[in-house]
C-alpha positions as CSV (number, residue, x, y, z in Angstrom):
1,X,-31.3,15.6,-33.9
2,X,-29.7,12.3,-34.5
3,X,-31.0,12.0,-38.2
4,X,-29.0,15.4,-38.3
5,X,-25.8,14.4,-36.8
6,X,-25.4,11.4,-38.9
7,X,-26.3,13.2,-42.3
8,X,-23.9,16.2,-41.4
9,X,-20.9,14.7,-39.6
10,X,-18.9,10.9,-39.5
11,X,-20.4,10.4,-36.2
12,X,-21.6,6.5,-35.7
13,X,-21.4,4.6,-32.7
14,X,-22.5,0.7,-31.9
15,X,-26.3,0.2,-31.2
16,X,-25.0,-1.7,-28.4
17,X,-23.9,0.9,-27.0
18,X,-27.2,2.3,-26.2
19,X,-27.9,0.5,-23.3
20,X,-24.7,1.8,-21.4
21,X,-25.4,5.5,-22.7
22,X,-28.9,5.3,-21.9
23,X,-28.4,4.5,-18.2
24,X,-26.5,7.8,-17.7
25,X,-29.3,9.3,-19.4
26,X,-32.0,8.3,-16.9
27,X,-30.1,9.1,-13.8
28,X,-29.4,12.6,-15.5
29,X,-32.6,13.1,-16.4
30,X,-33.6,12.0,-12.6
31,X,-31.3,14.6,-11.2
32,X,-32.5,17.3,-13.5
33,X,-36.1,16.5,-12.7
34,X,-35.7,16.6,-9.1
35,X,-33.9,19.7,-8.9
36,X,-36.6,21.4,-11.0
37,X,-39.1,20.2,-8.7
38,X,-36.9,21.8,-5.8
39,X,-37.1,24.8,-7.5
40,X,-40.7,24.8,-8.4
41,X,-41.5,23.9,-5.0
42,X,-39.4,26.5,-3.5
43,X,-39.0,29.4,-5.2
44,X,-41.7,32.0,-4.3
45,X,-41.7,33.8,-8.0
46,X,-40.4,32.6,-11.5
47,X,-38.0,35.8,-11.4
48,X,-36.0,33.7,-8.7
49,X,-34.8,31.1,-11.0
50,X,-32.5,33.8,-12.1
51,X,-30.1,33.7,-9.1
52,X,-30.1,29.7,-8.9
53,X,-29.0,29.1,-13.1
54,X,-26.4,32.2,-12.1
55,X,-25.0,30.5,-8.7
56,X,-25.6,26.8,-9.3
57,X,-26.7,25.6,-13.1
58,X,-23.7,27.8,-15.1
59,X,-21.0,26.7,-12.8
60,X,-21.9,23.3,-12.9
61,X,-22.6,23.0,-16.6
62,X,-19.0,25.2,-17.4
63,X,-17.0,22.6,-14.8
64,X,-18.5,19.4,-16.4
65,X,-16.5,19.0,-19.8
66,X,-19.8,19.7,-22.2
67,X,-17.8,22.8,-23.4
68,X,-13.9,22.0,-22.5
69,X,-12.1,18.9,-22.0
70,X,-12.1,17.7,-18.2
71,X,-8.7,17.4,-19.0
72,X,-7.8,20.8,-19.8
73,X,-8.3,21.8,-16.3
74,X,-5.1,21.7,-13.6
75,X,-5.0,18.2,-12.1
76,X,-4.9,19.9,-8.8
77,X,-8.6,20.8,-9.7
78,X,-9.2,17.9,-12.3
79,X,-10.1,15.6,-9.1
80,X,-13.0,17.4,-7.6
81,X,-14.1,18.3,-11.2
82,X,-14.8,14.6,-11.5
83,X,-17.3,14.4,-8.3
84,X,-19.2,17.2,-9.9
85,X,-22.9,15.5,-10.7
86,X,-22.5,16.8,-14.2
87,X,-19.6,15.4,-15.1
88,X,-20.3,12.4,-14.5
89,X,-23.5,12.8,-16.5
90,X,-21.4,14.1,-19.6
91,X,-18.3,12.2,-19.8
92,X,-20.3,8.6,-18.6
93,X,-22.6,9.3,-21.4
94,X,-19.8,10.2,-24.6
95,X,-17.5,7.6,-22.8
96,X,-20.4,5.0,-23.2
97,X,-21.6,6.1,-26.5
98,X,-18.8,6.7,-28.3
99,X,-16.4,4.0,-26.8
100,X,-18.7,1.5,-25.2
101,X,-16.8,2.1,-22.6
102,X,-19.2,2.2,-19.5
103,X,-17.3,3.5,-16.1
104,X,-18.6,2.3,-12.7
105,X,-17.1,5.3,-10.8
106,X,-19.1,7.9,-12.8
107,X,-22.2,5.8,-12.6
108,X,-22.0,5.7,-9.0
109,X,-21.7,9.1,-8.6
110,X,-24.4,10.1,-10.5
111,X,-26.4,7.1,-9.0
112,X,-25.7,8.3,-5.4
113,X,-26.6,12.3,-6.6
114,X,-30.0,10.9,-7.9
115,X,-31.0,9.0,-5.3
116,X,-30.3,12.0,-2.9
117,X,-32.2,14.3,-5.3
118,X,-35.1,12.2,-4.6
119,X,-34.8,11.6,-0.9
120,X,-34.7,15.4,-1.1
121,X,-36.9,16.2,-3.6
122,X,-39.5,14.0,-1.6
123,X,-39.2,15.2,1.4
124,X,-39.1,18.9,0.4
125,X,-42.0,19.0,-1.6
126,X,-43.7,16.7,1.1
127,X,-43.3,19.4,3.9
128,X,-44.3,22.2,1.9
129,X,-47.5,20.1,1.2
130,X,-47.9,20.2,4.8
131,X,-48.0,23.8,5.5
């Protein structure tokens, strides 16, 4: 996907940026995991992942700024829009790529979402082992 970007369209960032970007990435991709796990571990039929992407994935995904700008949303909302998981995920990531700009307050919040995904994922799937 990257050899097709850079053939297509002026976008080039700094390979030092990588290491920054690729932080986000794992805590995102830890978060992600998790909650799949949740899900496979819960969820008595695959029909029920339906209702959770309706109710939980869309809205987050819609709030985070992969489609709009964060900042085309009402400041009144802008602030909790920035708590969201996902938006830290997104704008840490393109802030880090593109900018090399690498923001603490977005890695904590995705740090402190991952590391209750796994506390939760952990425990969840280690009492359902149980019954």
């Amino acid at each position: 996907m990257a050899a097709v970007i850079f053939l297509l369209t002026g976008v080039r960032f700094d390979p030092a940026h990588l290491v920054a970007y690729l932080s986000f990435i794992i805590l995102g991709s830890m978060v992600f995991s998790c909650a799949g796990t949740v899900c496979g571990t819960l969820l008595d039929k695959p029909e029920t992942i339906g209702k959770v992407q309706a109710v939980v994935i869309m809205p987050l995904i819609f709030l985070s700024g992969a489609f709009f700008p964060v900042s085309s949303y009402p400041e009144a909302l802008r602030a909790t829009v920035m708590l969201i998981p996902t938006t830290a995920l997104f704008e840490g990531s393109r802030r880090a790529l593109l900018a090399g700009a690498f923001d603490a307050g977005l890695f904590a919040i995705l740090a402190i979402t991952a590391l209750a995904a796994f506390v939760a994922t952990v425990a969840i799937f280690n009492r359902k082992m149980a019954e």
